[in-house]
N, C-alpha and C positions, 0 to 999 in steps of 0.2 A: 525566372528567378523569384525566389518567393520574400515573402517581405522580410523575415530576419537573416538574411544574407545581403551582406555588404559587396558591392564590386572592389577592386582596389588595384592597387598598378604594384610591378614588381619591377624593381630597377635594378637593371644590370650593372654587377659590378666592375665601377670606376678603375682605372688604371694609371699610374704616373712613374714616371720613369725618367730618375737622376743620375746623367754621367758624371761622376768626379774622377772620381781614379777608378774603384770602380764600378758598377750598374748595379741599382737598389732598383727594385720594382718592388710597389706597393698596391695591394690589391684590397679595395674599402667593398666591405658586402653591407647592404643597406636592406634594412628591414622591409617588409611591402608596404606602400600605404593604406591605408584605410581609407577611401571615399565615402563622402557621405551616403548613408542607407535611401532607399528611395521611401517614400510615404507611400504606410498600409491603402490597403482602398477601404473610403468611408464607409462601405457596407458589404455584404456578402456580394459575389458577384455571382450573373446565374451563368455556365458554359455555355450555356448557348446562346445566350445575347455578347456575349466577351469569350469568345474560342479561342483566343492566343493569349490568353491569361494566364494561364499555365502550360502555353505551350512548350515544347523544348525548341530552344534556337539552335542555327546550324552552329558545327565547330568555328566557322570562319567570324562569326558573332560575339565568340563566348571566348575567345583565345584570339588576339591580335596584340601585333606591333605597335609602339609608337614610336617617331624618332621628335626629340627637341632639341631647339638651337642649341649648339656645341655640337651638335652631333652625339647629343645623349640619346641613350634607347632605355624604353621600358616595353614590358608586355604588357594589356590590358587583361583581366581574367576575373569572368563573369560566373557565379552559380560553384553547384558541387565541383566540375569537374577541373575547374581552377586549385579549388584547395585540395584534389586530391593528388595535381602534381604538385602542390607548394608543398603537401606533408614528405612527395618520395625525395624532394631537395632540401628540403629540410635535415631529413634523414644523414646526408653526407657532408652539412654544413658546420664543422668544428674545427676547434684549435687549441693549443696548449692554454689551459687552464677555464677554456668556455669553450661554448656552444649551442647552438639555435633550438630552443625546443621544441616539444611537439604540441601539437596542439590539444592534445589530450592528456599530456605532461603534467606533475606537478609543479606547480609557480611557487612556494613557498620557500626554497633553500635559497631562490635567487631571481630578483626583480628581472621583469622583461624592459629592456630599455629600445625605447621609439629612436627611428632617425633624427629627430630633432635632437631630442635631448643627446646622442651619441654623437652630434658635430659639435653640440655646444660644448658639453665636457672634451671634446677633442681641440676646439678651439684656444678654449681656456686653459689648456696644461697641457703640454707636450710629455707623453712618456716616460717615466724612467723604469719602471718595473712593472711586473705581471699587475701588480695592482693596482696601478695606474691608466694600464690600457684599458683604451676605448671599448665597450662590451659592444660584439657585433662585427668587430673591426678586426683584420688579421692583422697582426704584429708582423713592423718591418723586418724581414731576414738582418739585414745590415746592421742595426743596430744595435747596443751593446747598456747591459744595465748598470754599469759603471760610467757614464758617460758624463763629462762634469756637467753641472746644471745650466740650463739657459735663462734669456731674460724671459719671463711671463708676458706670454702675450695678452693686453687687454682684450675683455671678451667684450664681443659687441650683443646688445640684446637681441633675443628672435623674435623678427619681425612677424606680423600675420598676414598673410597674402588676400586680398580680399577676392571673393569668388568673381566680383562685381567689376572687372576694368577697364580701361578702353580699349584691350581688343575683344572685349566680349558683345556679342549681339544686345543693343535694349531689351530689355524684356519687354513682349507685347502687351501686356496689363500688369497691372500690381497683383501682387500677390495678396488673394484676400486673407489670407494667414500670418504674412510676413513671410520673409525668407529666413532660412536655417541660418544660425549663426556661424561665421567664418572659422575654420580650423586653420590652425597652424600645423603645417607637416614640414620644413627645413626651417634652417636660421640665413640671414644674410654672411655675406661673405665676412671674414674678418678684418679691423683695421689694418689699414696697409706701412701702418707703423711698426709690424711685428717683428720683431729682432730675426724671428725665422720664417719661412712660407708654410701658411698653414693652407690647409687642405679648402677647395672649390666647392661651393655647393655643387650641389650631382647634375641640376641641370636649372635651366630657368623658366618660369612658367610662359605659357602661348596659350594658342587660342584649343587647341586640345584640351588640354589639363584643366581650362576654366569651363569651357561646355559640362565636361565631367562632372566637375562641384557644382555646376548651377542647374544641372539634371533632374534633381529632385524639384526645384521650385520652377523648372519649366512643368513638371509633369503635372504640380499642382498647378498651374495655372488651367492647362490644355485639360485638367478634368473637371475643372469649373465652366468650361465654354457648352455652349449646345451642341448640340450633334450637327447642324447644318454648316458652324461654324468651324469643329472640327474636321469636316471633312473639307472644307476649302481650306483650312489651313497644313492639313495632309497632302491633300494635290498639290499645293503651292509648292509645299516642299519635296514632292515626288516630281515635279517638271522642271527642276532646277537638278535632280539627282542624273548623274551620267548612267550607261548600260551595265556597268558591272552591279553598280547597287542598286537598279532595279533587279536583274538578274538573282539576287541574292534575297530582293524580298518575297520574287515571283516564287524563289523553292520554300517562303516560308506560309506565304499565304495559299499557294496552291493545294495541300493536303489538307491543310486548315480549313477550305472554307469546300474541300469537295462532300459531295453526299452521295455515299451509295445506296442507292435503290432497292436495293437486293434486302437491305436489311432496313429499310422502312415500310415499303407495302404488305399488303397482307401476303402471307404463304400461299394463298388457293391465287393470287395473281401471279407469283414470285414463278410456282408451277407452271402455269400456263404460258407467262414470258418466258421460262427458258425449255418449254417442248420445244420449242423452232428452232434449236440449234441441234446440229450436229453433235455426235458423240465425239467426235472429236475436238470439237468445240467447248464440248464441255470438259473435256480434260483438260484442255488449259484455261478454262474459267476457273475450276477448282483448283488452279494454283497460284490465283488473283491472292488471295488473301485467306486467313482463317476462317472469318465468316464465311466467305464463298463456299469455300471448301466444306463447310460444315452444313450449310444450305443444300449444295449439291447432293451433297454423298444420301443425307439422312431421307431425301425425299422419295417414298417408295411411289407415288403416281408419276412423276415424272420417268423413273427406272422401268414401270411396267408399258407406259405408255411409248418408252423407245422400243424394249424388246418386240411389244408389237408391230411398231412400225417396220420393226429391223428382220421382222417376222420368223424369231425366235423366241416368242413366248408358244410351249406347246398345247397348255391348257393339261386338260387331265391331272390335276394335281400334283402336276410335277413340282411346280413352282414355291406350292407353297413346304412340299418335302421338303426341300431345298432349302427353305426361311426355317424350319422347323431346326435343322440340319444345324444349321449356321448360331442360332438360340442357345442349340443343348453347346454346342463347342465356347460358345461365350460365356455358359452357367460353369462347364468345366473348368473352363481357365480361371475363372473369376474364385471359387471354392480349391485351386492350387496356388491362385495368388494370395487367401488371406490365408492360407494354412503355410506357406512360405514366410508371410508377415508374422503370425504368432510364433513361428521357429526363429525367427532372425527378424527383429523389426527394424532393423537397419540394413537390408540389402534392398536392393535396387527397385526389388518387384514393387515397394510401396509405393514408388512415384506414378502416377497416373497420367496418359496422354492428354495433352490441353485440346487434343480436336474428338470429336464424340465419335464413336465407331461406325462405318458406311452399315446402310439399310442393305438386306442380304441379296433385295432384287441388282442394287447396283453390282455386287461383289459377283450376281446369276449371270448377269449381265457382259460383265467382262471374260467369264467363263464359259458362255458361248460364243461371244466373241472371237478367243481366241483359239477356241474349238473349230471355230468354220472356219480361218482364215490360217494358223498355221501349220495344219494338217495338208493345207494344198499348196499356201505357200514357200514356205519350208523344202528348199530344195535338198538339203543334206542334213537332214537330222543329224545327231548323235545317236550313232549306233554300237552297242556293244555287243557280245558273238561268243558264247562260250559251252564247254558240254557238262551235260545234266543225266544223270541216270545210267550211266554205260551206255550200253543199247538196248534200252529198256525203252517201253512203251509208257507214253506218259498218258494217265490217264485223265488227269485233272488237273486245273489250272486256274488258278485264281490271282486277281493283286490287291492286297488290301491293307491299306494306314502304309505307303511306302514298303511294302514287302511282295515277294515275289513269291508264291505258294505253290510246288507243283507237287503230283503225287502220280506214283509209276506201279506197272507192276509187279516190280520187283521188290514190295511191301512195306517202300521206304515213301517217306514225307520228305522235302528239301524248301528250305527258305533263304532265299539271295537276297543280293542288293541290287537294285536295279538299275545304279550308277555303276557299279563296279564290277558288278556279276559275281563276288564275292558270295561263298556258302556262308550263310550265318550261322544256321542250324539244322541240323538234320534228325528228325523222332524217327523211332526204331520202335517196334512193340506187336504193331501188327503180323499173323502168323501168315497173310497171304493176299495179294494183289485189293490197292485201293483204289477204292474206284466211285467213290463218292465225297466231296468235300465244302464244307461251309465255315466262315470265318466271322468272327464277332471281336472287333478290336482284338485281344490278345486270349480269345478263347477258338480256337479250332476245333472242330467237329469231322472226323473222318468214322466213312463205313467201309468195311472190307469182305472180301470173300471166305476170310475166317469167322464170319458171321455177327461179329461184334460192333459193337460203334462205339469209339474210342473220343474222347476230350482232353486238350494239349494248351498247355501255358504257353501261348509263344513266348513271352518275355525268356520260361526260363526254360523251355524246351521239354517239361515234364508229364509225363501222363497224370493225369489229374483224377480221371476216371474211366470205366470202359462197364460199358454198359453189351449187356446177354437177353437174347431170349429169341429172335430169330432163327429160323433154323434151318436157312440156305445165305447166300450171297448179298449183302445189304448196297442195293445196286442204286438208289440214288440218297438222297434225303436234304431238307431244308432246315432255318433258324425261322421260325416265323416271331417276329416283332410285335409287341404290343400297337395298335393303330387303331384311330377314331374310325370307326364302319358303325353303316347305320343297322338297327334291328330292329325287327316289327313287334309291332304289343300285340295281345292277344286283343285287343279291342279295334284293333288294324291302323293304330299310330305307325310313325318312326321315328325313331330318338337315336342317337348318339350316344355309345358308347365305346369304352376302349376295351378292345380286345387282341389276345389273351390279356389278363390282368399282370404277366408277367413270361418273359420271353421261352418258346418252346423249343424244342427238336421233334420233326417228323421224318422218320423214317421210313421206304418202303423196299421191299424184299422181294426175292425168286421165292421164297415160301410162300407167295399169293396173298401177301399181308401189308399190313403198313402197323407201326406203331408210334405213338404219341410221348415222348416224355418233358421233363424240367429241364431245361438250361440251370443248370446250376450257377449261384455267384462264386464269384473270386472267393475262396477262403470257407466256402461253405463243405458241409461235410463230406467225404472221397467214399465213391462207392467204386468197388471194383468186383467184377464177377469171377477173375480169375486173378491167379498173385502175378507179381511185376513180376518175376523169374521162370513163371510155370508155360510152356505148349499147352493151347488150347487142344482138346482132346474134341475131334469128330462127332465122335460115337454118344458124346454129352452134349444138351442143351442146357444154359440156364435156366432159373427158373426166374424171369422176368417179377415176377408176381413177390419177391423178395427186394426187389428193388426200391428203394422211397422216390426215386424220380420218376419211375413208370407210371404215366397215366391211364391211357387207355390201348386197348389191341381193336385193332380194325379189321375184320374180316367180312369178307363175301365177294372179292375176284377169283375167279377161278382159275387162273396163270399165274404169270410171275408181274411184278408190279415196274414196267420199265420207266417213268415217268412220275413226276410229282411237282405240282405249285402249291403256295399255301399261301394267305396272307389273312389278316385279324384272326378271325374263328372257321373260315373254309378252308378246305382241303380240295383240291382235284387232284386225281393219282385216275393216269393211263396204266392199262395190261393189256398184255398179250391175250387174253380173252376178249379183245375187241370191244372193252368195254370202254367205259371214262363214267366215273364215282365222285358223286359230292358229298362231304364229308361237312360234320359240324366235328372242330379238335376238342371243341370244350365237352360236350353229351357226347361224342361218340359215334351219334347215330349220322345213318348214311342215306343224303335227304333228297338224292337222285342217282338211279343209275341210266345213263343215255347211251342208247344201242343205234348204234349207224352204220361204225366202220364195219366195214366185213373182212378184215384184216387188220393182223397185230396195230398195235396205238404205240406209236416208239416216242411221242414228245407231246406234251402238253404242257399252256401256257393261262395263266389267270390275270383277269382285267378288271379289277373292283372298280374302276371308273364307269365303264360302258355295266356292270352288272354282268358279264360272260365269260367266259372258258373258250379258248381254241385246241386242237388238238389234231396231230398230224398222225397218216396211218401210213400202213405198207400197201393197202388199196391204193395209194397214188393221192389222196383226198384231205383237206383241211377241212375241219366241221367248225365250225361256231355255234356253242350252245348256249343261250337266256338259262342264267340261274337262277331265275323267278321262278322261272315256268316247266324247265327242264327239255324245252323243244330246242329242234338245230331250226337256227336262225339262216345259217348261209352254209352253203358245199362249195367249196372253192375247188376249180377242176383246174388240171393242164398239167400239171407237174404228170409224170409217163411211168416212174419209178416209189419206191419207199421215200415217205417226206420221216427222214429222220432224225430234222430240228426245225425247232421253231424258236421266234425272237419277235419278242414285242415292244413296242414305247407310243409313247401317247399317241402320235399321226400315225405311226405304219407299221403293219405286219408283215413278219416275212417269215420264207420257209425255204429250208434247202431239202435236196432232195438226191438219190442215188442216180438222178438221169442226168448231173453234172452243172441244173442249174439253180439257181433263186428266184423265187418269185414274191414283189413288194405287191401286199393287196393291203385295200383301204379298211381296216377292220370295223368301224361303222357300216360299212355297204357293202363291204365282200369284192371290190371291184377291185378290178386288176391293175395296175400300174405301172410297172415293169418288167419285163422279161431279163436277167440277169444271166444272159449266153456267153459265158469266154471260158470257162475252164473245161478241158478236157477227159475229166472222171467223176467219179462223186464226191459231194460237196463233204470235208470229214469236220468242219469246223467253221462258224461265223458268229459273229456279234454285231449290232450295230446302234447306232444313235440316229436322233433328228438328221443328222448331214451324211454320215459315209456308214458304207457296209464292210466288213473284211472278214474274206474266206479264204479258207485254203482247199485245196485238195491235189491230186498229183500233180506234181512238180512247181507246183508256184503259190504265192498269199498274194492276193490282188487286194484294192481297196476301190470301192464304187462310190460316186455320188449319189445317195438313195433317192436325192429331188427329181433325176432325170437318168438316171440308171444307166449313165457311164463309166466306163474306166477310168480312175484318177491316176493310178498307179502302180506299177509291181514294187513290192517290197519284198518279196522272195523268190527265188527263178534258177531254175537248174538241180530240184531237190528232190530227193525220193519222193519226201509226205510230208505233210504238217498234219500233226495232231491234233493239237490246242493253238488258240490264239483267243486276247483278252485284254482291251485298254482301258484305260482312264483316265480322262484329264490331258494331258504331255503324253502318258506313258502307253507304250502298248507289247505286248510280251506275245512273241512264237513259241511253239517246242515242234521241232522237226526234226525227220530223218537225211541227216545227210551222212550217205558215205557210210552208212550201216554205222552211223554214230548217233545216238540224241543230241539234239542241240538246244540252247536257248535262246532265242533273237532280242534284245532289247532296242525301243527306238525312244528319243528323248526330243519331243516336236518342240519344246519351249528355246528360249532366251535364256538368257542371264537371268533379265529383269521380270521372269514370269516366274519367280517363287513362289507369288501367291495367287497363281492357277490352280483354283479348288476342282477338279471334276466332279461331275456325277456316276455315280455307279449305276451298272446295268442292271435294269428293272428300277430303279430309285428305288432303292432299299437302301436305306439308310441306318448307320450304328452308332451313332454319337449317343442316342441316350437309352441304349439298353435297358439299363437297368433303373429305374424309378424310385427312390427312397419312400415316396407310397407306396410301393408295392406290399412294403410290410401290415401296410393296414387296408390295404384291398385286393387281398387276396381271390382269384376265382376257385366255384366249388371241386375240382378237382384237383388232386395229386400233391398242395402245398401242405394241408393239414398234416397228409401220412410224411412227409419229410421231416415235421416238425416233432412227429411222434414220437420219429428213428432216432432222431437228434436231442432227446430230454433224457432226461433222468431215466432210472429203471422204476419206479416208486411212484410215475404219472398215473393220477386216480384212473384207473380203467372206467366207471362209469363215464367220465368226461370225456375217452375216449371212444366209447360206445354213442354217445351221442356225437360227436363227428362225424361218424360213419355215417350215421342217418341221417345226417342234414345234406350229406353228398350223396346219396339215394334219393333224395325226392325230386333229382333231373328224372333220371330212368322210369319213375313208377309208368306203372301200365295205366291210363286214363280209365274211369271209373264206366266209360261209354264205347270201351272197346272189349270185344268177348274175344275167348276163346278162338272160337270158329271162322272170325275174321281172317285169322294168318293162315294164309292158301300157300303153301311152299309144295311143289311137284320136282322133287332131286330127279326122281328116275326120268322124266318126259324131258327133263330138261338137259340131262346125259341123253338121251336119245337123241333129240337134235343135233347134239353136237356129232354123234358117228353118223350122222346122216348127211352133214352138209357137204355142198359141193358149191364149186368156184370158177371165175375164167379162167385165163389163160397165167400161164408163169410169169412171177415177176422175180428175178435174182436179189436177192439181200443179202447177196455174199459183202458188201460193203457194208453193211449194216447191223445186221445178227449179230449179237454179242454170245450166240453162244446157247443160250436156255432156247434149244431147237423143242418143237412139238415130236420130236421123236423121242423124249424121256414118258413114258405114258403113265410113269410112277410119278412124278412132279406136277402134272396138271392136267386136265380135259382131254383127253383124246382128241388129233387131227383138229386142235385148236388155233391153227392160224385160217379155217376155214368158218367164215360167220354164217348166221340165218341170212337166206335171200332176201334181197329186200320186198318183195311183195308178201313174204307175210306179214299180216295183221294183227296176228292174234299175241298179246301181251300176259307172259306169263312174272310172276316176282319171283328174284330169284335168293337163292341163300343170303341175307346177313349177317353174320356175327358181330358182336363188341364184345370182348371180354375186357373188364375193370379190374382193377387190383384187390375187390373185395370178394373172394368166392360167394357167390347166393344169390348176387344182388339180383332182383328180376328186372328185364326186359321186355324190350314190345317189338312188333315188326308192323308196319301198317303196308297191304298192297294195294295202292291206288295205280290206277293205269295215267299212263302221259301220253300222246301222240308222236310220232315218230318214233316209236318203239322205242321211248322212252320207260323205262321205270324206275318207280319211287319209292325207297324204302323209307321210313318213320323210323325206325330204328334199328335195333337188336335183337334177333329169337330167342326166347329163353331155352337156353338149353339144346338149341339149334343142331337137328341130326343132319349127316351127312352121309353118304354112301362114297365118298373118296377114298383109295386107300390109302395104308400109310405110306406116307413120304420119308423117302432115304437122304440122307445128308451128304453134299458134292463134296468132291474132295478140292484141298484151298488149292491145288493149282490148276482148279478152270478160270480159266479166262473170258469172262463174258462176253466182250466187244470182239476178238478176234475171227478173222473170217474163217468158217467152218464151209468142208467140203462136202458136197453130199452127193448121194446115188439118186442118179433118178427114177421116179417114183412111174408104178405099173397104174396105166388106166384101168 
């Protein structure tokens, strides 16, 4: 209670009740009293030598009964919450012609009269009219304002009650101030000579009522004493108090006088005390209190120091993607929540949480958490079951920001809900089977056998753009993300930068190509190569070179391109020419070609952590190549069949294969791990994370622990095929043939209470922050300028645009110390090899062949699923091309030799001849993937 707050007593009101003929009951409401205020303290006090100084007392303290001789009652009522019920009874306390006001009322039309004064005029003059009566006091029903007069009752004077009498305690010392002077709050009763009965004082004072008034000059006394003597005289008085009123001090002094720790030692201790609990431990420490909570969440050494213990921290830069992840999501929300405040500054979003937001390893934390435990735990997910595509082949399958993305060959896109199975949207556009797909928040990226690669609004289901210039089947392609990789200086530093300086599309092609363009923004200008309403026409290609988002063309494989990763500024793209090419997307040039396999490359996979490329073939063989150096590091054997996928994450790589099984090897050492034997045909689909693998292939999707390469569980059983399968987080989505119908399986591993299980996506490819508002001012030297060209005025100075050009030509220039006669390019020897090779024995790819058989001898190399034996030596360079969107621009090609028949191109030939013929355009209903029958071939 603070010093200008009075305590005071409220006295209930009195009752009297007179039988004559017949029953008046009179009911006297009496004002509160006023107790004396307690004396300010002499000087500031500090909290923490005096903590219950302004502590809050319990309710049982601050609101209590009293009863006084006669059997009066008052309530005693201490602080705010006294006068905020006296103001809600105030509220309903009136009567004909008055009424109790408020406290925040105006007092001028009508004095506030005290109990005292309201018995004394009550005493002195009995009634006769409204104006007469006692203010404060309800008029008797019974009587009557015509009432003949009575005799006056003599008033007696009001007496003053002294605080001081003998039932009050001595005071233990004088008061060195004196004591307060005595109030008067009632009058004595009246002379009992009154012609009529006037009304009783409300009660008579006791030892209650004078402790109250002599409270303030105890208090001054007891603050004039010393401290040793205060405290015996506290004890004294606490050994004399029975168990309830200790009980009632212990709940006031026990918060009062506790100290948490947690928030007095330093944080580098605070960490180290609470490593040693348990995670579960620490979920309910963080719900001790705010601070706890706020201590726990925010500390990211304590969060990395469990994962390790809990030995799900992977390393490889997962983690900190992750923290990256969680950053751009919290810039987003925060840049929606004040652009929601400037629209409306009165809705909700402006209130801000009073606990600071958890550290993103805690948030990693609980997300693999409940990655490893309710995946196995979890006896009956939530499963939904519904069909997709007619009976169409699905060819692609993604889940991305809660949507369900699959794409078929019957040249349709379909987007669900993954609660409900509900179609949300279906894109239409494409002239023929898709068979390549990438997602970026609300930007979709699909290639098709109509040759095209087409960009889709998912919000509003619209073709946005479609990009031309391939000119067969666009059989895979990626989004590669801006990301910190490091880059050597010419001086042989390494620095950090980010790369691309804004997000790209890489496509590659059965026309033995890959190409390079823009991701376009939301709202940025719509290119399209052919109109919304027109059939693509076969017999035409675009011409790429008219497009403002085209960057670069990649050439120099010699088949068709079945495979592609990409991340910052590299590229690796597998071909059926038994190659695997490293690519720089910004220059163009192509900064290794590694020759091993000796059969088709159907999946490659890229590892900016370790600096490597893996790459699966139809030899049966996984290679691992140093993109340093361009050597293979390791040949992973056993697999019997075509390895045709691969799947990487920071501890383990794995590979399926057409001989029905998987195999987990250590991609640091190439060792083997586990043998993954249970399914009965070839493997047609898998993904996996740090804890479980899941494949399908005929008739079942099984789910493996990859720690120890057991069975966890069927999740599918009794089914033709499964296609596609793809989780994240809770979720994880099938597309299967059952029953010559498509299907689509959903399972939902969470809780109620795990809404806010973030997964990670496969590969840690992360989209939260696309696009960069830097971007605009650090642009890389290719492809953005010509966008911005397309996009100006018609009336842009051409000088100004002639020097752009040139400043993105001086990647390419040919170095000043390289001639002519350097570039060794041998077309014809190198077509001779290839009719000359020869191979072991058959290996069936009928499970795997998409189609682009080496029997079209107009589309690529001749009897190109046969490579050079491996003992030859001899290192020849083979074709590369870049074309750029600038016609003219010169090229280099540099042929340095690598080891393991490795070679390394420097760049681009100018002008680069070829002895290939031309190539015919497939018509859009080949189907790549599907299994092709064939004759067997004459020794």
């Amino acid at each position: 209670m603070s010093a200008n707050q009075r305590p005071y007593l409220v006295l209930q009101p009195s009752v009297n009740t007179k039988t004559v003929v017949t029953t008046t009951t009179t009911t006297t409401t009496y004002a509160p009293i006023q107790l004396p205020p307690l004396p300010p303290p002499l000087s500031p006090k500090d909290p923490k030598t005096y903590p219950l100084l302004h502590a809050t007392l319990p309710q049982s303290l601050r609101n209590f009964p009293l009863v006084f001789p006669g059997g009066a009652r008052a309530t005693f009522r201490d602080g705010e919450s006294g006068e905020q019920e006296m103001q809600e009874e105030q509220e309903v306390a009136e009567g004909s012609g008055w009424h109790i006001l408020k406290r925040d009322e105006e007092t001028e039309e009508s004095p506030v009269v005290g109990l005292a004064e309201a018995v004394e005029r009550y005493g002195k003059k009995r009634s006769h009219g409204g104006l007469d009566m006692m203010e404060g006091v309800e008029a008797t029903s019974g009587m009557s304002a015509s009432a003949p007069p009575r005799k006056k009752a003599r008033a007696g004077t009001v007496p003053h009650i002294s605080p001081v009498n003998a039932a009050a305690p001595p005071s233990p010392l004088p008061s060195p101030r004196g004591s307060p002077a005595p109030e008067s709050i009632w009058p004595s009763a009246p002379p009992s000579g009154a012609s009529s009965p006037l009304p009783q004082a409300p009660f008579q004072p006791d030892l209650a009522l004078t402790t109250l008034l002599t409270l303030p000059s105890l208090l001054s006394h007891f603050s004039s004493l010393p401290a040793s003597l205060q405290s015996h005289f506290l004890l004294t008085l606490l050994r004399h108090s029975p168990l309830p009123v200790l009980r009632t001090l212990h709940s006031v002094l026990t918060p009062t006088l506790a100290r948490d720790f947690l928030t007095l030692l330093p944080p580098e201790l605070v960490s180290h005390v609470l490593s040693f609990l348990p995670f579960s431990t620490l979920a309910r420490a963080s719900r001790v209190s705010k601070a706890w909570r706020a201590t726990i969440d925010s500390d990211p050494v304590l969060w990395r120091d469990l994962l390790k213990s809990t030995k799900i921290w992977f390393g490889g830069d997962s983690e900190n993607a992750f923290a990256d992840s969680i950053y751009a999501r919290r810039r987003h929300a925060e840049q929606a929540r004040l652009r929601a405040i400037a629209n409306d500054p009165s809705s909700s979003t402006s209130i801000l949480s009073s606990l600071p937001l958890p550290h993103p390893y805690k948030i990693l934390f609980k997300s693999r958490h409940l990655t490893r435990s309710r995946w196995v735990s979890n006896p009956d997910p939530k499963h939904v079951h519904f069909p997709a595509h007619g009976n169409s082949v699905v060819t692609c399958l993604i889940f991305s920001h809660g949507r369900i993305i699959s794409a078929s060959d019957d040249h349709s896109i379909h987007i669900y809900s993954p609660t409900s199975g509900e179609l949300i949207r279906s894109l239409h556009g494409h002239e023929g089977g898709v068979w390549a797909l990438a997602a970026s928040k609300d930007i979709l990226v699909s290639g098709s056998t109509d040759r095209t690669v087409r960009i889709w609004d998912l919000a509003t289901g619209r073709c946005t753009h479609v990009f031309g210039g391939h000119t067969s089947t666009v059989r895979c392609l990626a989004i590669v993300k801006p990301e910190w990789v490091d880059v050597e200086q010419e001086g042989g530093g390494v620095v950090k930068e980010r790369w691309p300086k804004r997000p790209l599309i890489v496509t590659g092609s059965r026309d033995h190509s890959l190409r390079v363009w823009t991701l376009p923004r939301p709202g940025e200008m719509e290119y399209k190569c052919v109109a919304d309403d027109g059939e693509i026409d076969p017999t035409e290609v675009c011409d790429a070179e008219e497009n403002p988002y085209h960057r670069v063309h990649l050439e120099g494989h010699d088949h068709a391109v079945r495979a592609l990763a990409a991340r910052g500024r590299t590229l690796v793209s597998g071909s059926y020419d038994c190659t695997v090419r490293i690519w720089d997307t910004v220059t163009g040039a192509c900064k290794w070609v590694l020759v091993g396999h000796t059969q088709k490359v159907y999946s490659v996979v890229l590892d900016p952590a370790r600096n490597q490329a893996c790459s699966g073939s139809m030899d049966g063989t996984v290679r691992v190549w140093d993109l340093r150096t361009g050597q293979c590091q390791h040949t992973l054997t056993g697999h019997t069949s075509l390895v045709g996928l691969l799947g990487l994450s920071p501890s383990y790589l794995v590979s399926a294969a057409a001989d029905s099984t998987l195999r987990i090897w250590d991609p640091e050492t190439g060792e083997l791990r586990h043998t993954l034997a249970a399914h009965t045909g070839a493997i047609t689909c898998f993904q996996h994370d740090e804890f479980k693998v899941l494949s399908g292939s005929d008739g079942n999707l099984k789910m493996w622990n990859v720690r120890d390469g057991t069975v966890v569980r069927d999740l599918l059983t009794g089914i033709t095929g499964v296609w596609q399968v793809v989780f994240e987080g809770r979720w994880c989505v099938a597309a299967s043939n059952q029953n010559d119908t498509t299907m689509l399986d959903v399972w939902d591993f969470g809780n109620e209470n795990d809404e806010d299980w973030i997964g990670e996506p496969p590969g840690g490819m992360y989209d939260e922050d696309g696009f960069s508002e830097a971007e605009d001012e650090d642009e890389d030297e290719l492809g953005t300028p010509r966008i911005r060209r397309m996009t100006a005025t018609d009336d842009e100075d051409e000088e100004q645009e002639q020097a752009d050009v040139d400043a993105m030509d001086q990647d390419l220039l040919i170095p000043s110390d390289s001639e002519p006669g350097d570039i060794d390019i041998d077309v014809e020897e190198h077509e001779r090899q290839h009719r000359t090779r020869s191979g072991g024995g058959e290996v069936s790819d009928a499970d795997f062949d998409d189609g682009e058989s080496s029997g079209h001898l107009s589309e690529g190399v001749e009897a190109s699923r046969w490579a050079p034996a491996p003992a030859v030596t001899t290192t020849t360079a083979s074709s590369s091309r870049v074309t750029s969107n600038q016609p003219g621009r010169p090229s280099r090609l540099s042929g340095s030799t690598g080891a393991h028949h490795t070679r390394r191109a420097g760049g681009a030939a100018a002008g680069g001849s070829s002895t290939f013929t031309q190539r015919t355009l497939p018509s859009n209903d080949e189907t790549p993937t599907r299994p092709r029958t064939r004759a067997p071939r004459r020794r």
